[in-house]
C-alpha positions in Angstrom: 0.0 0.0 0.0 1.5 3.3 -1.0 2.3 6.0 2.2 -0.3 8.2 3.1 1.0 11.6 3.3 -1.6 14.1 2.3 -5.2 13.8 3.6 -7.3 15.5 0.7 -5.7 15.1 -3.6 -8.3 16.1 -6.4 -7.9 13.9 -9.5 -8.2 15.6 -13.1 -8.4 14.1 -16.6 -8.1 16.9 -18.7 -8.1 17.7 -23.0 -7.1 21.8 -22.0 -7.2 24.2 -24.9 -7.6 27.3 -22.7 -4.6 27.5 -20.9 -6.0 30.3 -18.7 -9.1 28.0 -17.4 -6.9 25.3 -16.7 -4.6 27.9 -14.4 -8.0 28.9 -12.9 -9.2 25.4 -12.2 -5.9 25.2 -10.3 -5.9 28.1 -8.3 -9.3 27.5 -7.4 -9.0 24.2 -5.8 -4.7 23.9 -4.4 -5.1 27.8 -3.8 -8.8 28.6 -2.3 -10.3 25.4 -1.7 -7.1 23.9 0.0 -6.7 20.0 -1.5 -3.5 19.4 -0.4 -2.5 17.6 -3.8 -3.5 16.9 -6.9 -3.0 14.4 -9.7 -2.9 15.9 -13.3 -4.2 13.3 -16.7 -3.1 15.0 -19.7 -5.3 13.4 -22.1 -3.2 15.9 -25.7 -3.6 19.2 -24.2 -3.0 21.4 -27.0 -1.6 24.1 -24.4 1.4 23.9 -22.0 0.1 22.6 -18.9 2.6 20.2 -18.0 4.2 23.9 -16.7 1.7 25.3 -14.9 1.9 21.6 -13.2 5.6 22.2 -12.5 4.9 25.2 -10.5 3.1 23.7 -7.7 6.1 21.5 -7.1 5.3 18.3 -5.4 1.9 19.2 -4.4 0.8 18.3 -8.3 1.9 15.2 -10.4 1.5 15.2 -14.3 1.0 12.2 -16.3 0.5 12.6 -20.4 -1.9 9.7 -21.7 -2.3 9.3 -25.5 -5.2 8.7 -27.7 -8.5 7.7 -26.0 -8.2 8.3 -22.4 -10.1 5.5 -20.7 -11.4 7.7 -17.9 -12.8 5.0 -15.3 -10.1 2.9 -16.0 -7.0 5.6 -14.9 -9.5 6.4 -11.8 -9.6 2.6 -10.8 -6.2 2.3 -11.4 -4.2 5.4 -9.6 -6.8 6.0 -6.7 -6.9 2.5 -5.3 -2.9 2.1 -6.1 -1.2 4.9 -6.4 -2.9 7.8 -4.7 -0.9 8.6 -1.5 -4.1 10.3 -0.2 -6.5 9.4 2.5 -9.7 11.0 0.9 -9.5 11.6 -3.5 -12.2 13.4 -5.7 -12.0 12.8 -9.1 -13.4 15.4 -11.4 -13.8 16.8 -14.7 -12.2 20.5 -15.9 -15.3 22.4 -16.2 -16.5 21.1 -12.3 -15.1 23.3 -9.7 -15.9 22.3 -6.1 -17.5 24.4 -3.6 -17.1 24.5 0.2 -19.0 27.0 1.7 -18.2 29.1 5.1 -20.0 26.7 6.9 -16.4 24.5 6.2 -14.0 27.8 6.2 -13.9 26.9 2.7 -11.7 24.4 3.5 -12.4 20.7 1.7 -9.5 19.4 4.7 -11.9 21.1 7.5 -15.7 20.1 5.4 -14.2 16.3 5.6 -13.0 16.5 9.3 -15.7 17.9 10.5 -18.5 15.3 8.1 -15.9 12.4 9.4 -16.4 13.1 12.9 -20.5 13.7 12.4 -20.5 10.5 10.5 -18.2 8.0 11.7 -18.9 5.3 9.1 -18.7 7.7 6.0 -16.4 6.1 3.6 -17.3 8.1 0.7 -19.1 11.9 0.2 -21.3 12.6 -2.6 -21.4 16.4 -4.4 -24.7 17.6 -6.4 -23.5 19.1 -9.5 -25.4 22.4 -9.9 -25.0 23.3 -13.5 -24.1 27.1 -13.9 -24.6 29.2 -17.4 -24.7 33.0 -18.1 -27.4 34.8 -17.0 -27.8 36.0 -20.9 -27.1 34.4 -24.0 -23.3 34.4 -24.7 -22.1 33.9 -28.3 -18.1 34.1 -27.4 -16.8 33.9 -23.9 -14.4 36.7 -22.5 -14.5 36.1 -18.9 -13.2 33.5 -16.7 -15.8 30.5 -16.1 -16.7 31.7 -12.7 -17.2 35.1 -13.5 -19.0 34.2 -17.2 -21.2 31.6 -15.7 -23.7 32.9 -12.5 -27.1 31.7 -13.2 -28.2 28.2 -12.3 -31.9 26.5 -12.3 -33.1 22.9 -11.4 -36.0 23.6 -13.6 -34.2 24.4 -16.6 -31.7 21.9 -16.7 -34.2 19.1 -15.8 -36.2 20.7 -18.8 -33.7 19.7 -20.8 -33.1 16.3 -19.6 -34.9 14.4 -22.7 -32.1 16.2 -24.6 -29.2 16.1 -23.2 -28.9 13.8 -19.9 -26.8 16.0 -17.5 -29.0 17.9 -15.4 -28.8 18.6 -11.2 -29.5 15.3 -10.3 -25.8 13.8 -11.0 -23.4 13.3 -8.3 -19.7 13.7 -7.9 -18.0 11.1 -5.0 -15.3 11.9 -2.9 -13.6 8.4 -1.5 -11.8 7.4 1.6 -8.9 5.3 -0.1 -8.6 2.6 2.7 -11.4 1.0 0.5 -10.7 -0.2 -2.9 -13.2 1.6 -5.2 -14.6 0.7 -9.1 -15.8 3.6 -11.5 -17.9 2.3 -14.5 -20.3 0.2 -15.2 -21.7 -2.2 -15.2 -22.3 -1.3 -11.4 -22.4 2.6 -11.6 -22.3 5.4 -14.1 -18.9 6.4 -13.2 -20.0 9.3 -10.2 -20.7 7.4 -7.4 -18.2 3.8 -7.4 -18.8 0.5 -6.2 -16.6 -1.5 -3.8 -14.1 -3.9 -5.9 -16.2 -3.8 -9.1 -19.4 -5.3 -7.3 -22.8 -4.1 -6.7 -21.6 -2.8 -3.2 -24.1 -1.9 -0.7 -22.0 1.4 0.9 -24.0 4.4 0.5 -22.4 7.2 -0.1 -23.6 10.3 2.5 -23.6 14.4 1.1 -22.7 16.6 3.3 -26.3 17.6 4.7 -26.6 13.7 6.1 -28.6 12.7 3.5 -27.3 9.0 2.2 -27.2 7.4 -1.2 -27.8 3.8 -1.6 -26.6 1.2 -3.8 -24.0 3.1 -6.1 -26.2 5.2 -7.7 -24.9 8.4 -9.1 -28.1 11.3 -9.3 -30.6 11.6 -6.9 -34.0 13.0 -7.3 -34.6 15.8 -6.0 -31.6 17.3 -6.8 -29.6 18.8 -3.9 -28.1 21.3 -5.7 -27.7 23.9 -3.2 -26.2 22.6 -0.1 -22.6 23.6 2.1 -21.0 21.1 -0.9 -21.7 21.2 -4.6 -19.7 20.7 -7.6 -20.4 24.2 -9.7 -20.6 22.4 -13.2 -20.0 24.8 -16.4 -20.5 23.1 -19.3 -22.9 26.0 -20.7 -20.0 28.1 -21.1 -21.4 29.8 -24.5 -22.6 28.9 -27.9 -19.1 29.1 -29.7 -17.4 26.9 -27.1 -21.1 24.5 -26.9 -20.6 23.8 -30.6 -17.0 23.0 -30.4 -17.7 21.0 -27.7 -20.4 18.9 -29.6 -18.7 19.1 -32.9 -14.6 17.8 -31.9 -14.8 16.7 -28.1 -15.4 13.1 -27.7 -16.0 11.2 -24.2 -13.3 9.8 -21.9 -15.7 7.8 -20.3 -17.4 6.1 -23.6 -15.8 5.7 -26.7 -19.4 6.5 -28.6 -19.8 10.0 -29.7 -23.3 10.8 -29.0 -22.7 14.4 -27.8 -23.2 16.2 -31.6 -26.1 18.0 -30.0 -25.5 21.9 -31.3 -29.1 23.7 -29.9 -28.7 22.6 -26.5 -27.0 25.7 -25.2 -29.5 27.7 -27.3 -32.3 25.8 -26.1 -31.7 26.6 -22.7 -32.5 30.1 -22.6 -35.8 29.5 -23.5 -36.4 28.5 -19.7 -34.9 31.8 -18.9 -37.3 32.9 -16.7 -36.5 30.7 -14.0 -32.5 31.5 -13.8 -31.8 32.0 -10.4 -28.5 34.6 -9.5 -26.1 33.0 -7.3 -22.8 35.1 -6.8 -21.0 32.7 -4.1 -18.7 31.8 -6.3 -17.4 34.4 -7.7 -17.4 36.4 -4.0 -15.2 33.6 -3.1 -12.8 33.5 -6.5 -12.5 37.4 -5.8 
């Protein structure tokens, strides 16, 4: 078993081609949030990230990984055997945690604090809560957090028919003295099972409610607690189309994501966008 040196790592697979966001993702969770480590995928960047790695020292390790990424499978494989962490989130570059004051905004204090309330907590489930711009954007000129401040369960589950990422999702924090499985045929990849069966751990969130069996969304969505991942894949049209046109899974190796009018779509539910400024309060 590898030495356990660091309580708290965030795990990243990343494709960056905005070098600035991916310095921003960094900051945000080593410099504000506080993860003690983190382990960097570089799934063909086509900007220099290995450097902005390289400037955190030994708090971040960089790994380059050619053609299609397998996503679940570098997840099972570095968490359970190579992670020298107590507690690992893995998570995508457009999810950026948040840990309100509640936790000093602190994920080392939110998992004390949640380990001592819940003794047998092996793993910790986050609600994504899906942010977009409060108006239409065509082109992006601001940094994620400060583009993206509007949020609705209504409108994303309006378009859940469409495009199946709504509020209801789940990102899993895990305690690494279990060995964990992402994929299926057990889970969708958000909340994983224990050694690749249909493991009966529930996974709490940080409000105490508890998620059974593996699953990975809930219903309703509890996008608003102390703990959410702020999810911004509506970051605008230009980057939507991009994204649906060129950027293929790391989870699947079926492209099924060619869907252009979502980001349009979803302003037609504009009148229940809700304003919610935490984030950028804490980024500034």
């Amino acid at each position: 078993m590898v030495e356990k040196k660091f309580f708290t790592e965030v795990v990243l697979l990343t494709k960056s081609y905005n070098l600035q966001d991916f310095k921003d993702w960094m900051h945000w969770h080593m410099d504000i949030i506080g993860f003690q480590r983190c382990h960097v995928f570089d799934n063909e960047s086509s900007v220099d990230i290995k450097s902005e790695c390289q400037k955190y020292g030994d708090r971040v390790t960089y790994e380059l990984v050619n053609g299609w990424p397998n996503q679940y499978a570098l997840y099972n494989r570095y968490i359970n055997n190579e992670s020298p962490a107590w507690w690992v989130l893995p998570i995508d570059d457009d999810e950026f945690l948040y840990v309100s004051d509640k936790y000093k905004n602190n994920i080392n204090v939110a998992l004390l604090t949640l380990q001592k309330k819940y003794p047998d907590m092996v793993k910790l489930s986050m609600s994504w809560k899906n942010m977009f711009p409060l108006e239409f954007t065509k082109t992006r000129t601001k940094s994620l957090i400060e583009n993206a401040t509007g949020w609705s369960d209504k409108a994303s589950e309006a378009l859940f028919s469409q495009w199946r990422q709504d509020n209801r999702w789940v990102k899993t924090a895990v305690n690494t003295m279990h060995q964990w499985y992402w994929g299926l045929p057990h889970n969708g990849g958000h909340n994983p099972s224990e050694n690749g069966t249909n493991s009966r751990i529930s996974s709490y969130m940080c409000d105490g409610t508890i998620i059974k069996d593996c699953a990975d969304n809930i219903l309703p969505p509890r996008s608003n607690l102390d703990m959410f991942v702020a999810h911004y894949q509506f970051k605008s049209d230009d980057e939507w189309r991009m994204k649906c046109s060129k950027r293929k899974s790391a989870a699947n190796q079926k492209f099924d994501k060619n869907k252009p009018c979502i980001y349009n779509d979803l302003y037609k539910y504009k009148h229940w966008f809700i304003e919610d400024k935490r984030m950028v309060t804490l980024w500034k």
